[in-house]
SEVEXDREN-411934 format. One record per residue (C-alpha): residue in one letter; x, y, z. Coordinates in nm, 3 decimals, decimal comma, padded with zeros to 5 digits. Layout:
 rest       u       v       w
    A       X       Y       Z
...
//
This chain:
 rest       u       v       w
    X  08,216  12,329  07,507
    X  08,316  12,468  07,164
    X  08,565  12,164  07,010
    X  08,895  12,228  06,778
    X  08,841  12,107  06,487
    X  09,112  11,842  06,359
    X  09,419  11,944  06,201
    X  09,496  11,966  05,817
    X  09,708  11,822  05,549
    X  09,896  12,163  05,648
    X  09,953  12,016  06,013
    X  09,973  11,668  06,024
    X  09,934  11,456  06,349
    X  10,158  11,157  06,452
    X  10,006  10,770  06,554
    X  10,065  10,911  06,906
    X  09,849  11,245  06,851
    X  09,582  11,068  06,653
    X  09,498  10,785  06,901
    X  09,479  11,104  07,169
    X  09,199  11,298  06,923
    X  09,059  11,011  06,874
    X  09,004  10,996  07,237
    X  08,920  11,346  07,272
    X  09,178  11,545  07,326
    X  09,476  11,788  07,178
    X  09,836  11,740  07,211
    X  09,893  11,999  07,486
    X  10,197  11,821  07,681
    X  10,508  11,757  07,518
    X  10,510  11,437  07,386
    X  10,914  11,342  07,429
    X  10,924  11,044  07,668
    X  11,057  10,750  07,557
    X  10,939  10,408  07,705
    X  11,190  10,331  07,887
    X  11,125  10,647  08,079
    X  10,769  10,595  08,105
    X  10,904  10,258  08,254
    X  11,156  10,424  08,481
    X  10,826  10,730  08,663
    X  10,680  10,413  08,781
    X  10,983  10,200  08,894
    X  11,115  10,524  09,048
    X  10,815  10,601  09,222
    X  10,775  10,224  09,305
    X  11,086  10,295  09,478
    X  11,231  10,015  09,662
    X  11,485  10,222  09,788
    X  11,171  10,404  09,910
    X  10,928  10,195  10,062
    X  11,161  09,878  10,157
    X  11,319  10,121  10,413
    X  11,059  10,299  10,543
    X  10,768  10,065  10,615
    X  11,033  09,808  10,709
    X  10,877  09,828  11,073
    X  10,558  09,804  10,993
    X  10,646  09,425  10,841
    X  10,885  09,340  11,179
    X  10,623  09,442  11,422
    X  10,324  09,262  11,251
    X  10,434  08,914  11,159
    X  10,779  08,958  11,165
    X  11,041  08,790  10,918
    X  10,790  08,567  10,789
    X  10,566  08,860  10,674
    X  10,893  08,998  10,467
    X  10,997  08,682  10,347
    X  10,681  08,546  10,229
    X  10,472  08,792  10,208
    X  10,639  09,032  09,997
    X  10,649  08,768  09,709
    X  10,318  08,680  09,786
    X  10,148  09,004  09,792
    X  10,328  09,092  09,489
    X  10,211  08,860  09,300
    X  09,876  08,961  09,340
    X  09,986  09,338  09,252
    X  10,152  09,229  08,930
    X  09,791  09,071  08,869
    X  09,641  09,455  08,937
    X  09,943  09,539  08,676
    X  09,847  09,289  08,363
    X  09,528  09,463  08,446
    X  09,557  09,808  08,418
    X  09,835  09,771  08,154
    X  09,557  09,656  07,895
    X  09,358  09,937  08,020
    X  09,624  10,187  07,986
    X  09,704  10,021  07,609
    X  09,323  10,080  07,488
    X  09,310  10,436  07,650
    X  09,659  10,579  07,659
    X  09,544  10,959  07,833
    X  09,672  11,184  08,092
    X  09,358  11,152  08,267
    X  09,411  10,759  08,298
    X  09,216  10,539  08,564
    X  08,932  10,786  08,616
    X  08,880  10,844  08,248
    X  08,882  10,469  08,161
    X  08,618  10,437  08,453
    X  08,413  10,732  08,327
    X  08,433  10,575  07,920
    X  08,354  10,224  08,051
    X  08,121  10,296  08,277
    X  07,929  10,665  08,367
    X  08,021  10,984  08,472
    X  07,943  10,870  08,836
    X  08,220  10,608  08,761
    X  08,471  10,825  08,647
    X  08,412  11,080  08,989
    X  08,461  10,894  09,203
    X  08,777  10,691  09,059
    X  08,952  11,056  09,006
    X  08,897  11,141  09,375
    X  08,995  10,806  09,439
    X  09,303  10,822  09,249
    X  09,404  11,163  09,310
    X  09,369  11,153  09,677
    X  09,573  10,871  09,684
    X  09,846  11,023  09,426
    X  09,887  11,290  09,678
    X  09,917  11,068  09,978
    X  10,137  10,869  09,799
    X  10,339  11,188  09,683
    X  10,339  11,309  10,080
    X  10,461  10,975  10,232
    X  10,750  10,909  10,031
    X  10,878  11,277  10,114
    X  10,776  11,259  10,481
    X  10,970  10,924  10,440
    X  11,272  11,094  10,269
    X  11,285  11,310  10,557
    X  11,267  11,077  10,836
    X  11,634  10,923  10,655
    X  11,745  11,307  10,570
    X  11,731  11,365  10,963
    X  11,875  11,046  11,021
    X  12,167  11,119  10,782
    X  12,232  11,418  10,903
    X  12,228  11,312  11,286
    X  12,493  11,062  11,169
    X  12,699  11,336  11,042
    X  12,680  11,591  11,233
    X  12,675  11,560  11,626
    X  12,452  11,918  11,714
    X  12,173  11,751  11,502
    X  11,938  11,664  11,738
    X  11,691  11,463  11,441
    X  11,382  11,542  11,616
    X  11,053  11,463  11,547
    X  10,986  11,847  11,437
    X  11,335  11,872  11,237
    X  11,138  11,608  11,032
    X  10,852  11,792  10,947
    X  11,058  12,118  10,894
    X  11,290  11,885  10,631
    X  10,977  11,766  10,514
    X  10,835  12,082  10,365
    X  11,187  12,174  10,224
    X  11,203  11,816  10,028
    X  10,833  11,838  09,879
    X  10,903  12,246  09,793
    X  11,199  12,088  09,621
    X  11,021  11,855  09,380
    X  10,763  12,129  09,337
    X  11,050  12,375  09,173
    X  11,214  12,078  09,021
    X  10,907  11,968  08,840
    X  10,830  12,362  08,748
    X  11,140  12,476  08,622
    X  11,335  12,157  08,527
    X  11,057  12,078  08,267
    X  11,380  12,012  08,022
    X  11,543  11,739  08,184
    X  11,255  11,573  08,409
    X  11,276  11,274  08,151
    X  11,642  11,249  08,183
    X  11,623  11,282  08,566
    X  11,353  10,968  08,541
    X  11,649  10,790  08,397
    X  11,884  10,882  08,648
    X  11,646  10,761  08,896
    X  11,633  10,370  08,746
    X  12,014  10,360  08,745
    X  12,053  10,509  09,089
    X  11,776  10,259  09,215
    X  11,953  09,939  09,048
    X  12,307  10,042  09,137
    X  12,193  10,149  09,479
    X  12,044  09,860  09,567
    X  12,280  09,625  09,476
    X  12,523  09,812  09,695
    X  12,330  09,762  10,025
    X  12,274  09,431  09,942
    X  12,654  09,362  09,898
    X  12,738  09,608  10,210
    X  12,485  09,396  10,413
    X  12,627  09,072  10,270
    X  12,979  09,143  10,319
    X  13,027  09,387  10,612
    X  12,895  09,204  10,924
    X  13,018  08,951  11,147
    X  12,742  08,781  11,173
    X  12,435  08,689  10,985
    X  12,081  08,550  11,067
    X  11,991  08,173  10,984
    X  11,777  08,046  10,698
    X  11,550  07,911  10,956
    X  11,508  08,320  11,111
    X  11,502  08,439  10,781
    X  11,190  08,207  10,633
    X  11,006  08,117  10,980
    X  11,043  08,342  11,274
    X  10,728  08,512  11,356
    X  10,713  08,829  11,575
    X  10,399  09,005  11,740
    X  10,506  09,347  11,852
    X  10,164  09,501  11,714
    X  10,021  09,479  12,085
    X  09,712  09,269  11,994
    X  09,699  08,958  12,133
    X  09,939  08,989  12,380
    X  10,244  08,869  12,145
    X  10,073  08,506  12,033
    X  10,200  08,433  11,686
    X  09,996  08,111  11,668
    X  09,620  08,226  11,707
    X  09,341  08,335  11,483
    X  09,475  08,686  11,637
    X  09,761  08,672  11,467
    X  09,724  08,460  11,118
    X  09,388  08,700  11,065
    X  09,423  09,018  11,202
    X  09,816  09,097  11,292
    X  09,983  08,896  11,055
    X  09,783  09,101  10,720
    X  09,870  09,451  10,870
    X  10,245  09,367  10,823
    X  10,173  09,305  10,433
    X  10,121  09,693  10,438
    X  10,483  09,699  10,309
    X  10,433  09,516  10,012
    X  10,134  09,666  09,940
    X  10,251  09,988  09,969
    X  10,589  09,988  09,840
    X  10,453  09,883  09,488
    X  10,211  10,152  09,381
    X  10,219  10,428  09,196
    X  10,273  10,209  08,888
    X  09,988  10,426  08,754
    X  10,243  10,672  08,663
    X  10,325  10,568  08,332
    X  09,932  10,595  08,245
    X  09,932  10,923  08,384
    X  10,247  11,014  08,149
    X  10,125  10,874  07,837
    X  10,055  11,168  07,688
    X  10,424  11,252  07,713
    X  10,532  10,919  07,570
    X  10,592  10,849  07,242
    X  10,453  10,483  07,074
    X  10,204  10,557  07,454
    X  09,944  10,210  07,322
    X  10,251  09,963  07,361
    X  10,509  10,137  07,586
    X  10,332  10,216  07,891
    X  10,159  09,909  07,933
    X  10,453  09,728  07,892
    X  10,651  10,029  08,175
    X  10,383  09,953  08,383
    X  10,380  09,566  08,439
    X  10,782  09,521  08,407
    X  10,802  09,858  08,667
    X  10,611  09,592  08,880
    X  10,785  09,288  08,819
    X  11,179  09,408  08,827
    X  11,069  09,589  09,155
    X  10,962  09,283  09,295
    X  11,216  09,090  09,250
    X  11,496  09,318  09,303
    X  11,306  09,444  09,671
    X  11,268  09,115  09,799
    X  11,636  09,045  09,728
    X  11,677  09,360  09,941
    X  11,452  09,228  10,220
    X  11,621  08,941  10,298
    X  11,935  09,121  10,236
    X  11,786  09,318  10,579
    X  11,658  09,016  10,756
    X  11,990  08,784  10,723
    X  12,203  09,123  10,838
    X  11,889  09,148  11,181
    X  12,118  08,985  11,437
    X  12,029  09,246  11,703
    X  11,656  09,152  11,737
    X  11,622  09,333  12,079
    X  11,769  09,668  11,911
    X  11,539  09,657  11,633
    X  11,242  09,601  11,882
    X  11,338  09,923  12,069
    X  11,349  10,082  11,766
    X  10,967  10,032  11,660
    X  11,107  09,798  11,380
    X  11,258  10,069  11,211
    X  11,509  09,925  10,975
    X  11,768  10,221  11,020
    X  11,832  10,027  11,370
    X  11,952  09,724  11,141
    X  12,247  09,950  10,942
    X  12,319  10,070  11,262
    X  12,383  09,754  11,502
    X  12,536  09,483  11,177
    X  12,778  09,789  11,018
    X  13,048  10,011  11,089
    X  12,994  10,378  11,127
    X  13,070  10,461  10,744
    X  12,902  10,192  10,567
    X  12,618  10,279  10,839
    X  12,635  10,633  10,670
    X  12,632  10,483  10,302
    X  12,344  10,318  10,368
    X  12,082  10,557  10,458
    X  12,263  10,867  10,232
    X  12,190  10,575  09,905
    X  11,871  10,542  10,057
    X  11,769  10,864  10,116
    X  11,882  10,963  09,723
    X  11,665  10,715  09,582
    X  11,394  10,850  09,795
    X  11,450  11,190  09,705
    X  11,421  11,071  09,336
    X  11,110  10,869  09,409
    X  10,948  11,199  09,596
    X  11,029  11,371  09,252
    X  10,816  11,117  09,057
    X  10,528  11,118  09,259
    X  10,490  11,515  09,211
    X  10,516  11,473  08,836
    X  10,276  11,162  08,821
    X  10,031  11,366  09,090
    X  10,007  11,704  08,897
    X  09,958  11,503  08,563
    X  09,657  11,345  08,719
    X  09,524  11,674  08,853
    X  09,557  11,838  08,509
    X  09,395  11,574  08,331
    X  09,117  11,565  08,649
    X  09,058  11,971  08,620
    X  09,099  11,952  08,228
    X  08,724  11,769  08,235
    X  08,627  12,046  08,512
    X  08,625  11,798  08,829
    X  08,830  11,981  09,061
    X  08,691  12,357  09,184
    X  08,935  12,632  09,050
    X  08,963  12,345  08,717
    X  09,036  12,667  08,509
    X  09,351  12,745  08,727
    X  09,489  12,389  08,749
    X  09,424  12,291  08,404
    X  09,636  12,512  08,263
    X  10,005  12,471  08,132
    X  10,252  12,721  08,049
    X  10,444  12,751  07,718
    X  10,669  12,501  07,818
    X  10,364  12,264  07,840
    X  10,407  12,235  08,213
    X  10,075  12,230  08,451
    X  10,217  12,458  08,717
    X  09,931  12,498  08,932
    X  09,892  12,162  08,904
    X  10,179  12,109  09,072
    X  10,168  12,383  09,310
    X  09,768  12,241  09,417
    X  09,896  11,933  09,429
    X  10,202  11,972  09,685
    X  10,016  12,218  09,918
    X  09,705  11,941  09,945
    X  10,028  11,674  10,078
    X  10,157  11,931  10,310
    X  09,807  11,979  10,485
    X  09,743  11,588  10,469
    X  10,029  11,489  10,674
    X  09,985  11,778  10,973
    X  09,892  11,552  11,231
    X  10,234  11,410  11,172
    X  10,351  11,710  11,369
    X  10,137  11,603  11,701
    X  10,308  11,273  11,657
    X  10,457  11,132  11,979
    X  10,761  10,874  12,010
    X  10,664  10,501  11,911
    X  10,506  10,369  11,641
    X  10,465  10,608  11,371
    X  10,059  10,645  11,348
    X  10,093  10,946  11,170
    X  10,345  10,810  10,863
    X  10,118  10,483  10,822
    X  09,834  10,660  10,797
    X  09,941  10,860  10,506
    X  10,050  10,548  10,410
    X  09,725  10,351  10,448
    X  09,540  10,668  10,245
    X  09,776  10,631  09,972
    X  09,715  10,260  09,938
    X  09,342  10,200  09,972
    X  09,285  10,570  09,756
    X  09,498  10,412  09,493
    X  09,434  10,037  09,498
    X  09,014  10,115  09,519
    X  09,079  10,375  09,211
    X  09,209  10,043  09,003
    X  08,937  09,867  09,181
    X  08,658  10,073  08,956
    X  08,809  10,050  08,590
    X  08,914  09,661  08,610
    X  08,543  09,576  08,735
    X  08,382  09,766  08,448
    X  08,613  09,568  08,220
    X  08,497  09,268  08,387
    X  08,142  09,376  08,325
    X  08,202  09,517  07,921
    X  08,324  09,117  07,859
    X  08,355  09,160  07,483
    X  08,227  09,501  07,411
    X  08,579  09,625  07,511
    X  08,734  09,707  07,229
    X  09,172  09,652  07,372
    X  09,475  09,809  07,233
    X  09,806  09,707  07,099
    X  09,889  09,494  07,428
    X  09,591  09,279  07,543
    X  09,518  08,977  07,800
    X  09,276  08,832  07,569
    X  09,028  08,568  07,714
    X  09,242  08,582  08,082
    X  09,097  08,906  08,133
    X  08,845  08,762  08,350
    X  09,031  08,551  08,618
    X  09,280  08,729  08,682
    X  09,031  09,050  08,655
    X  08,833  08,865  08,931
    X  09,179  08,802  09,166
    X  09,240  09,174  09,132
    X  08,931  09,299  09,264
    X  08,884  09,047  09,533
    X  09,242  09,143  09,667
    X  09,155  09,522  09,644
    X  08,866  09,475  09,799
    X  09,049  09,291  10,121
    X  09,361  09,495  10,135
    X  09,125  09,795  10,138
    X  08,935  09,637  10,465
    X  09,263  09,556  10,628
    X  09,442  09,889  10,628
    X  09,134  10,109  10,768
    X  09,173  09,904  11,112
    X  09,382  10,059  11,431
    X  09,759  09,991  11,358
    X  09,793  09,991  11,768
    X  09,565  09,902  12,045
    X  09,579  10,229  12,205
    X  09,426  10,321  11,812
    X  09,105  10,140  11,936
    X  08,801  10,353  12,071
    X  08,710  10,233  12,392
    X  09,056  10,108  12,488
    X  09,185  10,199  12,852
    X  09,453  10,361  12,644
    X  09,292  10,523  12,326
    X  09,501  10,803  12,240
    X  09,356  11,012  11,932
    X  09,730  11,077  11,835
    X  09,740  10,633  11,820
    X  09,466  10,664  11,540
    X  09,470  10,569  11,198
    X  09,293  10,845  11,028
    X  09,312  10,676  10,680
    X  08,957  10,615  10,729
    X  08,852  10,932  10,811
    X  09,060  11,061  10,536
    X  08,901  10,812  10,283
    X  08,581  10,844  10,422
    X  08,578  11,249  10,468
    X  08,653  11,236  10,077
    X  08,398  11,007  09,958
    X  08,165  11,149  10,198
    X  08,189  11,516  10,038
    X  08,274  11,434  09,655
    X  07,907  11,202  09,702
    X  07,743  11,515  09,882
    X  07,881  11,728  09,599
    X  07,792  11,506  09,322
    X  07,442  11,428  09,446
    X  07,380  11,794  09,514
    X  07,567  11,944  09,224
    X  07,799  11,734  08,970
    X  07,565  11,488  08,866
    X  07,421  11,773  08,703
    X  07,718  11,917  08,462
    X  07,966  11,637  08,484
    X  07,937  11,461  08,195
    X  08,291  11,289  08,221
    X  08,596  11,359  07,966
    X  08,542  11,655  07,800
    X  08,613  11,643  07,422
    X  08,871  11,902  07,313
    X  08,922  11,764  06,942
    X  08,648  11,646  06,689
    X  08,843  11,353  06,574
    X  08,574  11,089  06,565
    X  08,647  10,792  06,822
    X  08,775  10,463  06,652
    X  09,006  10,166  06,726
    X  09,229  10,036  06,397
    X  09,169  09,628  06,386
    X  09,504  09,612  06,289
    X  09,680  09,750  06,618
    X  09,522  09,457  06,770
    X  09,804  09,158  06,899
    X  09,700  08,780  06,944
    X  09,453  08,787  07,208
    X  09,682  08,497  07,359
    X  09,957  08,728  07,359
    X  09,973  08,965  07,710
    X  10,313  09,088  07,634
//
């Protein structure tokens, strides 16, 4: 592939634009984020307006208050772990392209494949769960408001296509103000959140003990007939319901993804991308037991699968009911919007070294320096991902938390790839600005062994009637995240053994700026932030 030779005294390149030829490529996107807004993709898409609310359920009915209380803290320590590590990553190797192309440049081309399937497939799972999400509290909103809205299971879907069309057009044609929109989202997230809390502080009669709160223990999974003491239950149910916290905090990737776009990219999005973890974890478990202290009406939450709309509804009046889910279901909206731009970036980058068929089509970017069909790929591929959703029947949501379950493990085994290869460079790796120095390699060890188990948990039947071989297995009861994983791996591997491993050679150089790493950019190696 013919290169572009480097620009001249004529045409002089920033820090930002160097350290990108330097890694290979030229400054095609618009490089006009600031860091806070590389922060605020990630904390938006985070979203704990987002995910708090809509895997509530999946928390209540797997472990109960005990799995929110504790494990939310818990599990996010471990994430902020997978955070320190990928924000060195990201400081090193600030490109568009991000966890596949540190894979491919640590590792081999084989490396960097199957990260960016990895990574994309779970970008657009990620992308299509948030919006089917948003429109599961859309319908809900508007049954609230308006009696002759029935809030079916199909108005859903339809409201679901409308939503993700939405943040396709918004991410086409509001190229101009996506930045400031990112911005929006932090402030609507903060000041959003803080207002349920208070509403569910101050509005009920009654609140839920300390003793509920931090020991209760529900089994509504339907394994092990409702024990909460046995091996069941501590090994098996009680993990599942850690799928919130594991799945509310992703998507931090973002502000790797964006770092083209970001201006001072070595420091600012590995610092976005750890304190988009931290802040979200603290201010979402604040919300959680905001939730649990207002659950007085156990046996309504139980008929509602869990679902923590039954919650708003049973502890408040009608209006602050309706505040509730319409704050909600804005910050979602604005989370749905991040995910598109943070999924098109990565399919850009992904096509831009020729990985994806049709590259030449979703590679490019129009004058505004916007990947359109990026976007437009990108959208269509979470429309056709969460179908089944439409075959879904009343209960447990299958459908929803196995787009959910795709979007973690497809993420979370995408980190998985490049912090291993770290692990295995020791001191060859040459870091950035922002570094771990000589903790790389415990808490690079946590972070894969949690990956790895996470990634075993959340393949397994959510529901017994999910289980082949049950008197009750119901194909519509399955969680298809491993087929969906699997399918994936299964054909990029066919493909790559058959074809790729032939022509893809990893990132493509675009620039001949040779590859180099100033000493002097370097902090303490005992200093991580």
């Amino acid at each position: 592939m013919a290169t572009t030779p480097a620009p001249t005294a004529e045409q002089p390149m920033d820090d930002d634009a160097r350290r990108l030829a330097e890694l290979g490529y030229k400054q095609e996107l618009h490089r006009k984020w600031s860091g806070f807004s590389n922060f605020a993709i990630s904390f938006s898409i985070i979203s704990i307006l987002a995910g708090c609310f809509t895997t509530f359920g999946q928390a209540w009915n797997n472990g109960g208050p005990v799995a929110i209380s504790w494990g939310w803290p818990l599990i996010s320590l471990f994430i902020l772990i997978i955070g320190f590590c990928l924000a060195e990553l990201v400081s090193a190797y600030p490109t568009a392209g991000g966890i596949y192309w540190w894979a491919a440049t640590m590792g081999r081309p084989v490396h960097g494949w199957f990260t960016g399937w990895l990574n994309l497939i779970g970008l657009v799972a990620v992308t299509a769960s948030v919006d089917y999400g948003c429109a599961t509290f859309l319908n809900l909103t508007l049954s609230a408001l308006f009696d002759g809205w029935a809030g079916t299971a199909h108005q859903t879907f339809g409201l679901f296509v409308v939503i993700l069309a939405l943040h396709g057009l918004i991410n086409i044609y509001g190229h101009h103000v996506i930045d400031v929109l990112q911005n929006v989202s932090v402030w609507w997230h903060v000041a959003g959140a803080a207002a349920v809390v208070l509403i569910l502080v101050l509005v009920p009669d009654d609140h839920q003990s300390f003793r509920f709160v931090f020991t209760e223990r529900f089994n509504n999974s339907g394994f092990g007939d409702g024990d909460t003491g046995g091996l069941t239950f501590w090994f098996y149910v009680l993990p599942l319901g850690f799928l919130l916290t594991q799945y509310t905090i992703t998507g931090f990737d973002a502000c790797a993804h964006v770092s083209e776009e970001t201006r001072g990219a070595s420091k600012a999005a590995a610092q976005g991308l750890w304190r988009s973890i931290f802040y979200s974890a603290v201010g979402g478990w604040i919300l959680l037991l905001a939730f649990l202290f207002a659950a007085t009406d156990v046996d309504a939450i139980n008929s509602a699968g869990g679902f923590s709309g039954a919650i708003f509804e049973s502890a408040l009046t009608p209006f602050f009911f309706k505040a509730v889910i319409i704050i909600s279901t804005i910050g979602q909206f604005f989370c749905g919007m991040s995910c598109v731009t943070s999924m098109s970036r990565m399919a850009y980058a992904f096509s831009r070294d020729r990985a994806v068929p049709g590259w030449r089509l979703w590679s490019r970017v129009d004058r505004n320096g916007t990947p359109v069909n990026a976007i437009i790929g990108a959208t269509l591929a979470g429309l056709v991902l969460t179908l089944p959703a439409l075959y879904q029947k009343a209960g447990v949501p299958v459908a929803f938390y196995a787009v959910v379950s795709v979007a973690v493990i497809g993420l979370y085994l995408s980190f998985l790839i490049p912090i291993f290869l770290r692990l295995r460079m020791a001191d060859r790796f040459v870091p950035g600005p922002w570094t771990l120095g000589r903790r790389y390699r415990l808490l690079g060890w946590i972070a894969v062994i949690e990956i790895a188990i996470i990634s075993v948990y959340f393949v397994l039947p959510i529901v017994p009637a999910g289980v082949p071989g049950n008197a009750e297995f119901s194909w519509t009861a399955v969680n298809y995240a491993p087929l969906a994983i699997g399918g994936v791996l299964l054909g990029v591997a066919i493909w790559w053994y058959a074809s790729a491993r032939k022509w893809f050679t990893g990132p493509r150089r675009t620039v001949d700026v040779p590859a180099q790493r100033p000493a002097a950019d370097a902090a303490p190696a005992d200093d991580p932030a």
